[in-house]
C-alpha atoms as one frame of an Amber mdcrd trajectory, in Angstrom:
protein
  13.462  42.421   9.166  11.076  42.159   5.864   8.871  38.959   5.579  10.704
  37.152   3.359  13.619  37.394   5.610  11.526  35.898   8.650  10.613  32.807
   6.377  13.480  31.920   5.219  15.043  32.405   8.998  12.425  30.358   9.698
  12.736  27.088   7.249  16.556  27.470   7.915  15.899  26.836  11.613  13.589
  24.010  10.732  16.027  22.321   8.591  18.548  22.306  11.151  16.536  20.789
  13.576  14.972  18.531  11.504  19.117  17.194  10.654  19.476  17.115  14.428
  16.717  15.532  15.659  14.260  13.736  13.339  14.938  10.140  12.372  13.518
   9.780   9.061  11.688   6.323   8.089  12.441   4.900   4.792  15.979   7.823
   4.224  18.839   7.633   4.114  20.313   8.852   7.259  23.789   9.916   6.544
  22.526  12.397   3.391  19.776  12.953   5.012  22.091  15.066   8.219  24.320
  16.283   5.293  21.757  17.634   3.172  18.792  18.057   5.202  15.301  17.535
   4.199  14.609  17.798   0.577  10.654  18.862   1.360   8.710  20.765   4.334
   5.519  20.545   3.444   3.066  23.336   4.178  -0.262  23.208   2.325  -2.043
  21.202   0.101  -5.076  21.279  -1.751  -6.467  18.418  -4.194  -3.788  16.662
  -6.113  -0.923  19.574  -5.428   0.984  20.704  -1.878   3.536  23.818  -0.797
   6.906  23.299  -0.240   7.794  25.755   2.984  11.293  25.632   1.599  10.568
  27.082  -1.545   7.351  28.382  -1.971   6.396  26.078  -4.674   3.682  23.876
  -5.066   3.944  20.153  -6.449   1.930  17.621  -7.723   1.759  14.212  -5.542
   1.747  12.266  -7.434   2.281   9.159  -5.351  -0.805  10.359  -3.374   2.048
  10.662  -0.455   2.445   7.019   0.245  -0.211   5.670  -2.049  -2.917   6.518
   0.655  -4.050  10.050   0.178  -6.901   8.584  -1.868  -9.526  11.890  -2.594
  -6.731  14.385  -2.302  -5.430  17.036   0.371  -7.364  20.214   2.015 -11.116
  17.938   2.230 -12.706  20.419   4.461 -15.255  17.946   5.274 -13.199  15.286
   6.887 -11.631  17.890   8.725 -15.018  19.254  10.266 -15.404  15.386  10.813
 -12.759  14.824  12.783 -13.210  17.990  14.505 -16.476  17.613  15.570 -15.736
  13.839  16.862 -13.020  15.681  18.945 -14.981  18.002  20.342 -17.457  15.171
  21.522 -14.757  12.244  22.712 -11.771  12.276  20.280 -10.096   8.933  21.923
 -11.595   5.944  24.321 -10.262   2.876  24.898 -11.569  -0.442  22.931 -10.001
  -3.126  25.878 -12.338  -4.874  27.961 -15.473  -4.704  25.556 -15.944  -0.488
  25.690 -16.793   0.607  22.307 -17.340   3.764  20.905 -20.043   5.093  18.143
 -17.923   6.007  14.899 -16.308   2.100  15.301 -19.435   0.875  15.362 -20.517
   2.222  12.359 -17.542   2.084  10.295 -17.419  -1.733  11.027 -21.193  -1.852
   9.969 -19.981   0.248   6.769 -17.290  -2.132   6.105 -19.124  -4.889   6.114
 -21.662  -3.449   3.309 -18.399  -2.591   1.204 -16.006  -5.585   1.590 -16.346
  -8.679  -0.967 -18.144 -11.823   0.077 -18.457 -12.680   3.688 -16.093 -10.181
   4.949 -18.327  -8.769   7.941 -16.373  -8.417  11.024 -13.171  -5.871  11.537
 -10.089  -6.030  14.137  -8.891  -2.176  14.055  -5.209  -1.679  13.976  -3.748
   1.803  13.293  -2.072   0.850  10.258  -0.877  -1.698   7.489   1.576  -3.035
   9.183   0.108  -3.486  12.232  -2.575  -4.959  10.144  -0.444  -7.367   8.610
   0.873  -8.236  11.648  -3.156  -8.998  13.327  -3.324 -11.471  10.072  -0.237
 -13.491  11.156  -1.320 -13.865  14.618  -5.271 -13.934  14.133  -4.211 -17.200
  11.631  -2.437 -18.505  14.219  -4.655 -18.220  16.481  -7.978 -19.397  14.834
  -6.080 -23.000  13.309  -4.771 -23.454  17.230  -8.551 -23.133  17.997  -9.266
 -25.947  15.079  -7.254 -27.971  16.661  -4.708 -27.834  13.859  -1.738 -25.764
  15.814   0.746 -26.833  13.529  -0.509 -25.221  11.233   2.048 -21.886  11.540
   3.420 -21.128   8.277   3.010 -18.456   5.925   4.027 -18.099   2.627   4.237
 -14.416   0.652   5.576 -13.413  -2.967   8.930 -12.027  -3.526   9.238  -8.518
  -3.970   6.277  -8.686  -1.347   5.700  -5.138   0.980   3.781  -6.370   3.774
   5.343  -3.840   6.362   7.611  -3.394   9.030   6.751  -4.695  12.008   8.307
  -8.291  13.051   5.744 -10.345  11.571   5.248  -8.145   8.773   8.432  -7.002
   8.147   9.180 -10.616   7.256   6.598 -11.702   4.846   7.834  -8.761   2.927
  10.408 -10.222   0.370  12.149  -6.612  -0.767  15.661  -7.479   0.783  16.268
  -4.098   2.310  12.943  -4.236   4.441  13.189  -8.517   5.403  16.841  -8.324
   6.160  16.897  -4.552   8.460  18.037  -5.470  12.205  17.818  -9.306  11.262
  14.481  -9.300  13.219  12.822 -11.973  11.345  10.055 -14.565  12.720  10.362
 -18.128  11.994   8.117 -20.103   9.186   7.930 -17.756   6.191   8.930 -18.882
   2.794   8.947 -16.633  -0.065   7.097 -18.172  -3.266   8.194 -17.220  -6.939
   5.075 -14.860  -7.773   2.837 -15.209 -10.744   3.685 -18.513 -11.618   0.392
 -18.723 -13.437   1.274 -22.393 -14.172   2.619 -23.798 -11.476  -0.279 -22.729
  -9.370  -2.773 -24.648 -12.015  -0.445 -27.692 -11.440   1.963 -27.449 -14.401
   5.235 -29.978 -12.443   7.167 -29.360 -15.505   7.738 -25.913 -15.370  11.685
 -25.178 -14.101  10.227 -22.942 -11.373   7.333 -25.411  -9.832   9.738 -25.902
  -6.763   9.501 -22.282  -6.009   6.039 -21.835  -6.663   3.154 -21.511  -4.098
   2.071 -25.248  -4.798   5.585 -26.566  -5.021   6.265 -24.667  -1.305   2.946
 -26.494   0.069   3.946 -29.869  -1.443   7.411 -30.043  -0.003   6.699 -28.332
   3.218   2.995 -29.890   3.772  -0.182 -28.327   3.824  -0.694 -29.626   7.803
   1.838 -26.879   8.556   0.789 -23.912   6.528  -1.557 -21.330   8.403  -1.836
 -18.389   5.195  -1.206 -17.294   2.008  -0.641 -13.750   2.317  -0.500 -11.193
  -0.753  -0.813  -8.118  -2.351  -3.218  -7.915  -4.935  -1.113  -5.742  -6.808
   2.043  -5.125  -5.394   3.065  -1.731  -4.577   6.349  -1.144  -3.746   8.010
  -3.868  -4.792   7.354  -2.233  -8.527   3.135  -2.388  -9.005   3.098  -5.785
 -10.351   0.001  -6.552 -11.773  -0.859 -10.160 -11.280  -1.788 -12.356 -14.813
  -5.493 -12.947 -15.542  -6.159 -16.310 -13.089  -3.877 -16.005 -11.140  -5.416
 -14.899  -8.181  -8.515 -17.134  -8.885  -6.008 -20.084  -8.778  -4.048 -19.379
  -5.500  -7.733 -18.974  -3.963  -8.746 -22.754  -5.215  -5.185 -23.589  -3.866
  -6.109 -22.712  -0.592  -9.952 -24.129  -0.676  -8.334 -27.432  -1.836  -5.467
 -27.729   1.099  -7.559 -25.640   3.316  -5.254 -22.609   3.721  -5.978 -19.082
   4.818  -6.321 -16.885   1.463  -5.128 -13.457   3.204  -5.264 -10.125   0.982
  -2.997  -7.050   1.430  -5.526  -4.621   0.173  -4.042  -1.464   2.230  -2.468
  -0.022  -1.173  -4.883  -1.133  -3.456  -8.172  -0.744  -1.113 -10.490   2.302
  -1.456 -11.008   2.669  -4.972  -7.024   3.047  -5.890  -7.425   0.205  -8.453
 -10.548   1.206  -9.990 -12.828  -1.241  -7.246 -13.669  -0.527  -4.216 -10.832
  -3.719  -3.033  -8.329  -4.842  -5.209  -9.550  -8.415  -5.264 -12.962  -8.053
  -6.644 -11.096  -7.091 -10.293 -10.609 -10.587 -10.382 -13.960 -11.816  -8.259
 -11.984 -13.130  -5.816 -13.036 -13.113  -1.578 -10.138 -13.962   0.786 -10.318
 -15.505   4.271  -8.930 -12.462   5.615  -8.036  -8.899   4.363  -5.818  -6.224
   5.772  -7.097  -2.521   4.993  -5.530   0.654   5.897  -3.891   3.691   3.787
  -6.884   5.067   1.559  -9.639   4.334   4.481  -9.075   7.718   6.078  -7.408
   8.759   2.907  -4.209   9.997   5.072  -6.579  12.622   7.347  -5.798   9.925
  10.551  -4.147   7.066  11.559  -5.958   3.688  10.939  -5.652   0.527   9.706
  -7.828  -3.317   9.935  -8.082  -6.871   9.790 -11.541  -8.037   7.876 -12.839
 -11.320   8.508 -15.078 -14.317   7.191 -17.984 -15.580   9.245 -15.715 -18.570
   9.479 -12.987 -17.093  10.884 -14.887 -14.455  13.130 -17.613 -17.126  14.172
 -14.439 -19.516  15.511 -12.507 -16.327  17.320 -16.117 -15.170  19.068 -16.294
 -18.826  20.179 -13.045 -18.626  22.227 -14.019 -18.112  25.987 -10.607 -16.098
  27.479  -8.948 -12.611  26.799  -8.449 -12.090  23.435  -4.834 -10.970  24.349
  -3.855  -8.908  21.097  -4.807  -5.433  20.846  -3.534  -1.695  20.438  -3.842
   1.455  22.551  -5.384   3.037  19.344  -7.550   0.145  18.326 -10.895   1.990
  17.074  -9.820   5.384  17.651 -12.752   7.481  17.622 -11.895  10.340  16.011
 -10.031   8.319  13.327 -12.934   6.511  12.792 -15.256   8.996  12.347 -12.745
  10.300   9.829 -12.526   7.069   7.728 -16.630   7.180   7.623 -16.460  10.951
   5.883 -13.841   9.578   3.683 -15.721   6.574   2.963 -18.985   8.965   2.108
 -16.612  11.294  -0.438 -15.461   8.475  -2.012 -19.081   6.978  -2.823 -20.878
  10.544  -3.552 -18.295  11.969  -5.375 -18.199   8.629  -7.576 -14.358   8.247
  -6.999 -14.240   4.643  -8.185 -15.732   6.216 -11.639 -13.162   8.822 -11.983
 -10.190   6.631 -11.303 -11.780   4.059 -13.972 -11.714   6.703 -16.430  -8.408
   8.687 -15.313  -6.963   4.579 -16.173  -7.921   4.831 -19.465  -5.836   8.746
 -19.435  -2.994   7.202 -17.834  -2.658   4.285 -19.607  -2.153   6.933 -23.557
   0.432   8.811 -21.358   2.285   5.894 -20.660   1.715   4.506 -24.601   2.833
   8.290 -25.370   6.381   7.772 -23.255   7.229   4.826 -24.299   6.535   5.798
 -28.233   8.798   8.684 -27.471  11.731   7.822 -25.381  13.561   4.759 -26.554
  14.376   3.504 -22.841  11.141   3.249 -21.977   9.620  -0.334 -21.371   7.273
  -2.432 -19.653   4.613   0.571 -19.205   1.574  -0.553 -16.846  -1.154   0.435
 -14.460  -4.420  -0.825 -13.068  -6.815   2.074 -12.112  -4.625   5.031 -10.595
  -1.768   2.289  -9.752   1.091   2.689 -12.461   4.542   2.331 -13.258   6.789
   1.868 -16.095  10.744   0.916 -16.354  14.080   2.443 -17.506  16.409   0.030
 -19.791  19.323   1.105 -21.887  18.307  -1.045 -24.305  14.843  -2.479 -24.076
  14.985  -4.897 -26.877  18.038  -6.708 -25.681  16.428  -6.642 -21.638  19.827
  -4.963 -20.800  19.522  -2.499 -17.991  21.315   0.254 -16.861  24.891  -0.075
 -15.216  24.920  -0.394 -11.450  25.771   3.077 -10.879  23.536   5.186 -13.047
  20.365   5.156 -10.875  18.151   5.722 -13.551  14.939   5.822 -12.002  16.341
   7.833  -8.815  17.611  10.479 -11.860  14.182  10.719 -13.723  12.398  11.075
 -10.550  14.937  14.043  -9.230  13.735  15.897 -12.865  10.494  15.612 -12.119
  11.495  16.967  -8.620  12.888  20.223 -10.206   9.998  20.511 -12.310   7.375
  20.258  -9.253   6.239  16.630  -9.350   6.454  14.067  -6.376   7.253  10.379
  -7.973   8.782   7.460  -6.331  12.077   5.383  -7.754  11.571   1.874  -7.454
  13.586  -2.137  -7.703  16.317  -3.840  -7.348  18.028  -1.992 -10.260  16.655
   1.258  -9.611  14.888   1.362 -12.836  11.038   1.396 -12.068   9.373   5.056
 -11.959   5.918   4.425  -9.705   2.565   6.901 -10.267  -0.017   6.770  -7.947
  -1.869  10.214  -7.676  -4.881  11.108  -5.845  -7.945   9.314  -6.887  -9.507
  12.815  -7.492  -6.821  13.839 -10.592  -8.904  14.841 -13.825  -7.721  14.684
 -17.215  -5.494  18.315 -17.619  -3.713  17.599 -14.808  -2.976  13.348 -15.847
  -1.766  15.745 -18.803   0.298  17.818 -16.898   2.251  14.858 -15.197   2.477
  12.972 -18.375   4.362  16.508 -19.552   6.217  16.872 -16.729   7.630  13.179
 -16.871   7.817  13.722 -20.665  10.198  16.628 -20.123  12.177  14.657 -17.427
  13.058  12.043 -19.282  13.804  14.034 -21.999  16.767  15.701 -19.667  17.897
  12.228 -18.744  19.221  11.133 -22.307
């Protein structure tokens, strides 16, 4: 039997027992046993990876799930985690043991994060993250003295995880209704009600705003405001200049928790090192994950205030919340490595000037293609929607699946995208923070050529 023979004997075996045995996260499971995976990845190396099925190799450019920050094949983290490995690659965080790499990636945290951010609870990913926040706010206003203070409120079209907690501060239906799992207190606010939020009562939507919620429900029962800085996958929605400057005076003024969901737009994706300092703004709490290890391990954390660390320290019992993989060495060590790449390679500059790169692409598409609307990014965080006729707001019919369509083309032609909204009508970019100009060209092409297929 030749070679080619073997391989393809070989990725037909794997696609059968991927369809018999691998649940899929985030699939469809039906297709998904029908059709079988539509990628086995192999390789990858900067910006592009190998498809085992067909040879090929694609540009990600969603960065995987927005967290493959400097790119795959970074033979340095890999000697990191290696040689972390070979020392101790896993030891327990309960009961006060500690290990070196956590140590100094808290330290290195610290120096990085906004403001007074200078303590970290490690998780091993967002939504575990997200999930800390909910119970560390909890727990800190039951140590004020305040316990009724229990409420969160979160944005529609939120993506805060999926995990109990998490899973229900996240406001995209599909992921707050699955299993009807949902915790108690959450209301969803209206988001960027720019407005509303500096007080405007007469606006129609002030009841469904973040200060209407805290009016009607009371600020005595409200632990958090928790939100993306951009949100990701409920269709990048980049926030209006203010706005998060007045959510953080609403929380100073009913003394609220001002909790940000940096794990998308942390690490440099939005052209800062945290999402929140393009609009000089320092939350009570933030949760990290994604882009800290860049992908290369699992790990995720809760930053904290002095305030809020200075209260917890305080308490005098078990602190009974924690995770096997709290401070995993070897994941640590990984996330410092990626950390150092990210600052000597000058990542932050390259994604403020790949912006400016994807930003004429975007111009360029929607000059071109007539359907195109609504173009928009924020460092290498983009997106931009499909209407059938833009000028009268009138989308698509129900079953065209626009975005899903435009997103297979680019599929055929060797680029990794991601369909996104209620309508199915929002194409999301997010490549690796390490893409230079010919290749923002190349997917700009690529999309170019996609679209062009669609009409």
């Amino acid at each position: 039997m030749n070679k080619n023979a073997v391989e393809t004997n070989k990725v037909n075996e794997l696609v059968e027992l991927d369809k018999q045995h691998f649940i899929h996260p985030s699939t469809n499971p039906h297709e998904l046993v029908a059709k079988g995976p539509g990628i086995i990845f192999s390789e990858g190396k900067g910006i592009y990876v190998k498809n085992m099925m067909d040879g090929k190799e694609y540009i990600d450019g969603m960065s995987m799930l927005w967290n493959v920050n400097i790119g795959h094949g970074q033979e340095e983290v890999v000697d990191a985690g290696k040689e972390q490995m070979s020392k101790i690659a896993y030891s327990s965080a309960f009961k006060g043991f500690s290990n070196e790499p956590a140590i100094k990636l808290a330290k290195k945290l610290a120096d990085l994060a906004p403001g007074d951010l200078n303590a970290v609870f490690f998780t091993s990913g967002g939504s575990e993250s997200n999930d800390t926040v909910i119970k560390f706010a909890r727990f800190y206003w039951g140590l004020k003295g305040k316990p009724t203070k229990r409420s969160f409120i979160s944005l529609n079209s939120a993506y805060h995880g999926v995990t109990l907690a998490a899973q229900t501060v996240t406001a995209i239906p599909a992921f707050h209704e699955f299993a009807g799992s949902n915790i108690d207190e959450i209301f969803h606010a209206k988001p960027h009600l720019l407005n509303c939020e500096l007080g405007d009562k007469t606006d129609p939507n002030y009841e469904q705003s973040i200060r209407g919620i805290i009016e009607r429900e009371g600020a005595d029962t409200i632990a958090g405001i928790i939100m993306e800085p951009v949100q990701g996958a409920g269709g990048v929605n980049i926030p209006p200049e203010g706005y998060l400057q007045a959510v953080r005076k609403i929380c100073d003024e009913f003394g609220i928790l001002f909790i940000a969901d940096e794990v998308i737009c942390g690490f440099a994706r939005t052209g800062k090192m945290f999402g929140v300092e393009n609009w000089d703004v320092v939350p009570d709490m933030m949760s990290i994950a994604k882009g800290i290890t860049s992908g290369y391990a699992q790990l995720g954390g809760v930053m904290l205030n002095d305030e809020v660390r200075n209260t917890i320290v305080d308490y005098d019992g078990m602190l009974a919340h924690g995770f096997t993989y709290s401070a995993h060495a070897t994941a640590c060590a990984i996330a410092l490595k990626n950390i150092e790449i990210i600052e000597r390679e000058n990542v932050v500059e390259n994604v403020q000037a790949m912006e400016l790169e994807l930003k004429k692409g975007l111009a360029f598409l929607a000059e071109k293609h007539s359907i195109v609307t609504n173009t928009r990014c924020i460092g290498l965080l983009g997106a931009f929607e499909l209407y059938e006729d833009p000028s009268r707001g009138k989308l698509f019919g129900e079953d065209v699946f626009p975005a899903n369509k435009v997103v297979d083309e680019c599929f055929k032609r060797q680029l990794i995208l991601r369909a996104l909204g209620a309508h199915n009508h929002i194409i999301a970019i997010a490549p690796p923070l390490v893409t230079n100009a010919e290749e923002m060209e190349k997917i700009i092409h690529i999309i170019d050529e996609a679209l062009t297929t669609f009409k």
